[in-house]
DSSP file (Angstrom, degrees, kcal/mol; ACC not computed):
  #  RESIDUE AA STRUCTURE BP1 BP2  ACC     N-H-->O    O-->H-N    N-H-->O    O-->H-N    TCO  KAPPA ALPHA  PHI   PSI    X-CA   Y-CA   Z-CA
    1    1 A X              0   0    0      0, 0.0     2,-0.3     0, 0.0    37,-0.2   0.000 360.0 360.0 360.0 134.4  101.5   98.5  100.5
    2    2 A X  E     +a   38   0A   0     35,-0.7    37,-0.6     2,-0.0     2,-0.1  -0.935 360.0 150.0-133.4 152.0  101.0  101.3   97.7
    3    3 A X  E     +a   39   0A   0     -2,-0.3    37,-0.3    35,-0.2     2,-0.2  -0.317   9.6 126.9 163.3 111.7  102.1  101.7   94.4
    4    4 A X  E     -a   40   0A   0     35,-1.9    37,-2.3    37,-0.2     2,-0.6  -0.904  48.2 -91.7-156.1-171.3  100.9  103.3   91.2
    5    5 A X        -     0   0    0     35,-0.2     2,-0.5    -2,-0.2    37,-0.1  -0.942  32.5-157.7-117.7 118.9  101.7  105.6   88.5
    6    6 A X        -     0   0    0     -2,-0.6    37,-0.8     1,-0.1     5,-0.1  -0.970  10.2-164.1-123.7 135.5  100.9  109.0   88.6
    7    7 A X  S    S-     0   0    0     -2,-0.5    -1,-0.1    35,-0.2    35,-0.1   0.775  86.9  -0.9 -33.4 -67.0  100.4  111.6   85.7
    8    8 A X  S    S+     0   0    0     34,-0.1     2,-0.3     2,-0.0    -1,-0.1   0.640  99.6 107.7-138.3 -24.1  100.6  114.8   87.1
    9    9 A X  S    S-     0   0    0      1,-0.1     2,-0.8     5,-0.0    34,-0.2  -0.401  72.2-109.9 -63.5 138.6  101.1  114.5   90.9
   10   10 A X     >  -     0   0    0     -2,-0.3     4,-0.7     1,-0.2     5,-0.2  -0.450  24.7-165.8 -69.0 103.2  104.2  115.3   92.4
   11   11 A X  T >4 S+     0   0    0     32,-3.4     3,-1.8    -2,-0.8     5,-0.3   0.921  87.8  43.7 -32.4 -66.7  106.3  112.1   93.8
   12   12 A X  G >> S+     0   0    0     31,-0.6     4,-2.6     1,-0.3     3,-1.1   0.921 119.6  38.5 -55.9 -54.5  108.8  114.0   95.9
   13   13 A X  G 34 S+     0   0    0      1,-0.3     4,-0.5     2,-0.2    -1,-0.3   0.438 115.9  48.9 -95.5   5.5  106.5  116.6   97.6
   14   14 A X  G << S+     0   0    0     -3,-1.8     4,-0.5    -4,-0.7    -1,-0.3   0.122 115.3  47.4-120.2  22.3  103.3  114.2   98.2
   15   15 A X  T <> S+     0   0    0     -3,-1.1     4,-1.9    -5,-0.2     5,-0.4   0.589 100.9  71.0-110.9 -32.8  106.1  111.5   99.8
   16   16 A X  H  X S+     0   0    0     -4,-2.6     4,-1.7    -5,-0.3    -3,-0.1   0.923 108.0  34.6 -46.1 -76.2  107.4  114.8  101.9
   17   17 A X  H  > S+     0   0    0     -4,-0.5     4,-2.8     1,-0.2    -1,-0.2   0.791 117.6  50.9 -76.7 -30.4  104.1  114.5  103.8
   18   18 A X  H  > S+     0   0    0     -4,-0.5     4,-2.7     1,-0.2    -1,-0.2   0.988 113.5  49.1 -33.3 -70.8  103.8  110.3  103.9
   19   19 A X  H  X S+     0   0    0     -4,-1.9     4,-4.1     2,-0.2    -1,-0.2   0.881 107.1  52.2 -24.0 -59.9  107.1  110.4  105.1
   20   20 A X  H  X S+     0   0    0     -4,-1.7     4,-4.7    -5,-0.4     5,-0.2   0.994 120.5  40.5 -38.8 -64.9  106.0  113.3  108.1
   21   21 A X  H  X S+     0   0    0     -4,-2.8     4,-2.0     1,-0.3    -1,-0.2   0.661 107.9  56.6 -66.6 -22.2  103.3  110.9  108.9
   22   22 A X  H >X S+     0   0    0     -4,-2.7     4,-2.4     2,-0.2     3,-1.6   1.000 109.2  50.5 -65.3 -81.1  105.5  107.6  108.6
   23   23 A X  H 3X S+     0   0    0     -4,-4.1     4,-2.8     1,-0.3    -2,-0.2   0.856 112.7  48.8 -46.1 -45.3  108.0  109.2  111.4
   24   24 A X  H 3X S+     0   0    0     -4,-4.7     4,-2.0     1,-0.2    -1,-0.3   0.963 105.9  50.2 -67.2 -30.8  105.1  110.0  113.6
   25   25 A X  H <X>S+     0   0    0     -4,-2.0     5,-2.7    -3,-1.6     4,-2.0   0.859 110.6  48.3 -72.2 -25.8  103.5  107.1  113.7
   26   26 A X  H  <5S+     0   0    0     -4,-2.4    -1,-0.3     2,-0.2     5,-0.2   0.958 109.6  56.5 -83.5 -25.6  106.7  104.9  114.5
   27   27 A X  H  <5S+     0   0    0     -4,-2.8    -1,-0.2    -5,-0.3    -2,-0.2   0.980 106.2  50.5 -51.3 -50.6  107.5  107.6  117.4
   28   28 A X  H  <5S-     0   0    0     -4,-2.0    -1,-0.3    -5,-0.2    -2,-0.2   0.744 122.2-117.7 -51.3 -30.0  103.9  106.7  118.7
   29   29 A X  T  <5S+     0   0    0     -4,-2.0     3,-0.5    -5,-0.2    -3,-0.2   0.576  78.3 127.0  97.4  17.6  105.1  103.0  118.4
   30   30 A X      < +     0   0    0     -5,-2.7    -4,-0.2    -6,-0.2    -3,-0.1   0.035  64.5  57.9-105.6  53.2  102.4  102.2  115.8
   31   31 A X    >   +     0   0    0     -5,-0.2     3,-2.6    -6,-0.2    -1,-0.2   0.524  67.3 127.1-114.2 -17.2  104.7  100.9  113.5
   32   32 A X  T 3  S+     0   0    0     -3,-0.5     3,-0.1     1,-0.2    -6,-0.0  -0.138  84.4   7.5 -56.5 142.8  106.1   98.4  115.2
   33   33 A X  T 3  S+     0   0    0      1,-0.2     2,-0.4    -3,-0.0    -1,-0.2   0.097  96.5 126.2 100.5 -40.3  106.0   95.3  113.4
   34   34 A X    <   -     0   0    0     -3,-2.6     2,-0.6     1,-0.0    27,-0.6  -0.576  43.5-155.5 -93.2 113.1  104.6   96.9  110.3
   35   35 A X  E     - b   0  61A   0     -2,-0.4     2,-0.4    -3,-0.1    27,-0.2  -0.819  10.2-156.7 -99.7 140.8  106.5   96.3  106.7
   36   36 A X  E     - b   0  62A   0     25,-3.1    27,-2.3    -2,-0.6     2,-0.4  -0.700  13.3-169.3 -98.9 146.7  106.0   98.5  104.4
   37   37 A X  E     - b   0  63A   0     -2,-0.4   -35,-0.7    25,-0.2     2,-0.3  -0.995   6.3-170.8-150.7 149.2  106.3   98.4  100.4
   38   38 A X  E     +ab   2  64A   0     25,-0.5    27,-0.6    -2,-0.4   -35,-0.2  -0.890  10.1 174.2-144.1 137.2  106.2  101.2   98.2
   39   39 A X  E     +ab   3  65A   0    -37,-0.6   -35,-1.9    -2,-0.3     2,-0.4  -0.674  22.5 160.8-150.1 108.2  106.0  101.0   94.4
   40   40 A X  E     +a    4   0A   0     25,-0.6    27,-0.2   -37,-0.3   -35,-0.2  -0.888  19.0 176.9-121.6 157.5  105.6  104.6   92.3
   41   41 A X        +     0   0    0    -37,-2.3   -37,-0.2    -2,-0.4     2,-0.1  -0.514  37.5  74.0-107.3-167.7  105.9  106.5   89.2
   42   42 A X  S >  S-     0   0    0     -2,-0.2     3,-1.6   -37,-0.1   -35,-0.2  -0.146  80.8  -2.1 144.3-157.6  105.2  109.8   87.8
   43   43 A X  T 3  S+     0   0    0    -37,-0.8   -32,-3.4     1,-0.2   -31,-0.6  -0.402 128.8   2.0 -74.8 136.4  107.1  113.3   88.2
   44   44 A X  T >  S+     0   0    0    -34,-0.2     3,-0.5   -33,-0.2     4,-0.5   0.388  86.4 146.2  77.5  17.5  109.9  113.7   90.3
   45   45 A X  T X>  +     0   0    0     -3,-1.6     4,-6.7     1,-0.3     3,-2.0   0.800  64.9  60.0 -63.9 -45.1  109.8  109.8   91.2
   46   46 A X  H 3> S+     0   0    0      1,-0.2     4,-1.4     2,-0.2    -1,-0.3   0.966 110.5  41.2 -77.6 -37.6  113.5  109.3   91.6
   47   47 A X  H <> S+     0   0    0     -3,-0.5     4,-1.2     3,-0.2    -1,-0.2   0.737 117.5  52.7 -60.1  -2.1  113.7  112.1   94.6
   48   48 A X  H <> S+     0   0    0     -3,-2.0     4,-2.3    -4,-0.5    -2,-0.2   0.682 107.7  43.9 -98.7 -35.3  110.7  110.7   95.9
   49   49 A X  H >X S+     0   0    0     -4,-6.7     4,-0.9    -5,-0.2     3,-0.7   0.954 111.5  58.5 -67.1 -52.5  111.6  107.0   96.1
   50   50 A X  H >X S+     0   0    0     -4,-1.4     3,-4.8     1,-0.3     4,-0.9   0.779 103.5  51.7 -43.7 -74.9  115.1  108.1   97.6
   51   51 A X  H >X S+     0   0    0     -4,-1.2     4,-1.5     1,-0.3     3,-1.5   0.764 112.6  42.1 -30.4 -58.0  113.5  109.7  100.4
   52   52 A X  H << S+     0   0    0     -4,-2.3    -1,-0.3    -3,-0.7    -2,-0.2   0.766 111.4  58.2 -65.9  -3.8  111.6  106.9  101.1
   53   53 A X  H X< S+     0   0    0     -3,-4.8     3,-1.0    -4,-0.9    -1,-0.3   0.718 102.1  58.0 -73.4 -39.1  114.8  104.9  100.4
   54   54 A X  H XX S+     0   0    0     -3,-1.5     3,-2.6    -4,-0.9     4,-0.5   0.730  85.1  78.0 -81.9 -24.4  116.4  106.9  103.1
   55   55 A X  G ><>S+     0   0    0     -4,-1.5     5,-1.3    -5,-0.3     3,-1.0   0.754  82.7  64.1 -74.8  -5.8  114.0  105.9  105.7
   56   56 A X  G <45S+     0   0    0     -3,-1.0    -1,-0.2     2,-0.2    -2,-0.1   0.663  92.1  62.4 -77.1   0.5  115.6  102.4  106.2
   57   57 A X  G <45S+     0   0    0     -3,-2.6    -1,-0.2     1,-0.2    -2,-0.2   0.800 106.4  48.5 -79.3 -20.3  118.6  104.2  107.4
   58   58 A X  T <<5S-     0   0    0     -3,-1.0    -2,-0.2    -4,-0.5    -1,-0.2   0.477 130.7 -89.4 -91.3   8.8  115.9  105.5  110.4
   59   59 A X  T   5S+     0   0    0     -4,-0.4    -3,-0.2     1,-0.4    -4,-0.1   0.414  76.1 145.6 108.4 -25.0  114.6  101.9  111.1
   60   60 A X      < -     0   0    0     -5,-1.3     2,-1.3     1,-0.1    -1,-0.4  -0.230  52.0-139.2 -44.4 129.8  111.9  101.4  108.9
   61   61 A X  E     +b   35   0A   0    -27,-0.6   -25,-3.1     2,-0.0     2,-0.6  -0.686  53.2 152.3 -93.5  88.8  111.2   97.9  107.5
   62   62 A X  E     -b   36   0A   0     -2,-1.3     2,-0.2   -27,-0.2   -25,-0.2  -0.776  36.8-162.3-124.2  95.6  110.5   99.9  104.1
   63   63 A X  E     -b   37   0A   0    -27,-2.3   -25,-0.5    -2,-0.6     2,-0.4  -0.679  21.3-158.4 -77.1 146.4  111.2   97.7  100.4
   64   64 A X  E     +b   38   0A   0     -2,-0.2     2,-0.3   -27,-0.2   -25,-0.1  -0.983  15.7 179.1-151.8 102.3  111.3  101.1   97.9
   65   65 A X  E     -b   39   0A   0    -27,-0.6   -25,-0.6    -2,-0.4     2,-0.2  -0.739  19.1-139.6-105.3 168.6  110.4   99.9   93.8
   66   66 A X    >   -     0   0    0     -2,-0.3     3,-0.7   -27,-0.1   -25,-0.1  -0.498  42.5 -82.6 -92.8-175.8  110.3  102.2   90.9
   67   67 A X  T 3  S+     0   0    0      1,-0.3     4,-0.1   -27,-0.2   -26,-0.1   0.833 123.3  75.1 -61.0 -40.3  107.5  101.9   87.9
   68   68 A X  T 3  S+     0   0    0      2,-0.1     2,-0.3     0, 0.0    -1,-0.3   0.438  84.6  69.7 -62.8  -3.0  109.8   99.2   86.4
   69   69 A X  S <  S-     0   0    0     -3,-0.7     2,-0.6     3,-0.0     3,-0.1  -0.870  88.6-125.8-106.0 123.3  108.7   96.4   89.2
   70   70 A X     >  -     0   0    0     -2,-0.3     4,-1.3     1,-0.2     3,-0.5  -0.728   9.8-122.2-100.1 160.8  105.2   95.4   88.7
   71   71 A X  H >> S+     0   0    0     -2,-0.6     4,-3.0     1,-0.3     3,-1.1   0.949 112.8  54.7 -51.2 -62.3  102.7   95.5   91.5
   72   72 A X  H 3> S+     0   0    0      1,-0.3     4,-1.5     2,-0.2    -1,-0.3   0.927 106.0  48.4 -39.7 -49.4  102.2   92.0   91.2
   73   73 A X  H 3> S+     0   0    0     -3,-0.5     4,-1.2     2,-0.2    -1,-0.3   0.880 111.7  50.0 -64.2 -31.9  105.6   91.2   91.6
   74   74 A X  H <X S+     0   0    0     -4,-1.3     4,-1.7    -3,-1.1     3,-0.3   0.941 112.0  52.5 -55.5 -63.5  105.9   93.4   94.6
   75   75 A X  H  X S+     0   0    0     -4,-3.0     4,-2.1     1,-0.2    -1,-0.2   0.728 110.0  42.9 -52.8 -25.9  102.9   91.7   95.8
   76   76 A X  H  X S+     0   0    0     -4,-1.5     4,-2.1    -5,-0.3    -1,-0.2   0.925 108.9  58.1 -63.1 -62.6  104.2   88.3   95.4
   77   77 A X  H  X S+     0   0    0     -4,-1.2     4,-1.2    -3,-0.3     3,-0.4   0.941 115.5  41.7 -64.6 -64.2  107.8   89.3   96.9
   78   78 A X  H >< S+     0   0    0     -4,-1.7     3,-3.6     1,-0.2    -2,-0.2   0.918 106.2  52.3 -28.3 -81.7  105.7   90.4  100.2
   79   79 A X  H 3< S+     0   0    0     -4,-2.1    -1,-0.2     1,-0.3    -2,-0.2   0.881 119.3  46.9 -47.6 -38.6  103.1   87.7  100.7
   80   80 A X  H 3< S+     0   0    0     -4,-2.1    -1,-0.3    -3,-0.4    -2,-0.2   0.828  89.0  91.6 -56.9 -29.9  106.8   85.4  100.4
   81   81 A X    <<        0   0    0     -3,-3.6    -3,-0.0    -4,-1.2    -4,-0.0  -0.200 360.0 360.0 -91.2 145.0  108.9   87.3  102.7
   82   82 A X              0   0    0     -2,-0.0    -1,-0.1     0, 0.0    -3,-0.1   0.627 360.0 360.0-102.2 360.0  108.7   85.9  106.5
């Protein structure tokens, strides 16, 4: 789980490489199992969450918030979820 608000870093292009690393690791099979929950702001947010939005189309158990969700509530919605 991640999730903050950032200033001046770039959503879209520092989720480009999360993403990279996301796809290898489930090729390796160390994902299996593994949910993932995502909650960002900050520039470019809304191409950055869609990408990660997009990875449930590859198989990923991946929940995708905006800034408008608070971490706590994310956290909440996890710890709940079977």
């Amino acid at each position: 789980m991640g999730g903050a608000i950032a200033n001046f870093t770039d959503v879209k292009k520092t989720f480009g490489g999360i993403i990279k690393a996301f796809r290898k690791a489930k090729s390796e099979g160390k994902l299996d199992g593994v949910k993932i929950w995502v909650r960002r702001g900050g520039p470019n947010e809304k191409q950055g969450l869609a990408a990660m939005r997009a990875l449930q189309d590859e198989g990923f158990d991946i929940h995708v918030f905006d800034r408008t969700t608070p971490l706590t509530d994310i956290v909440d919605m996890a710890m709940t979820e079977k």
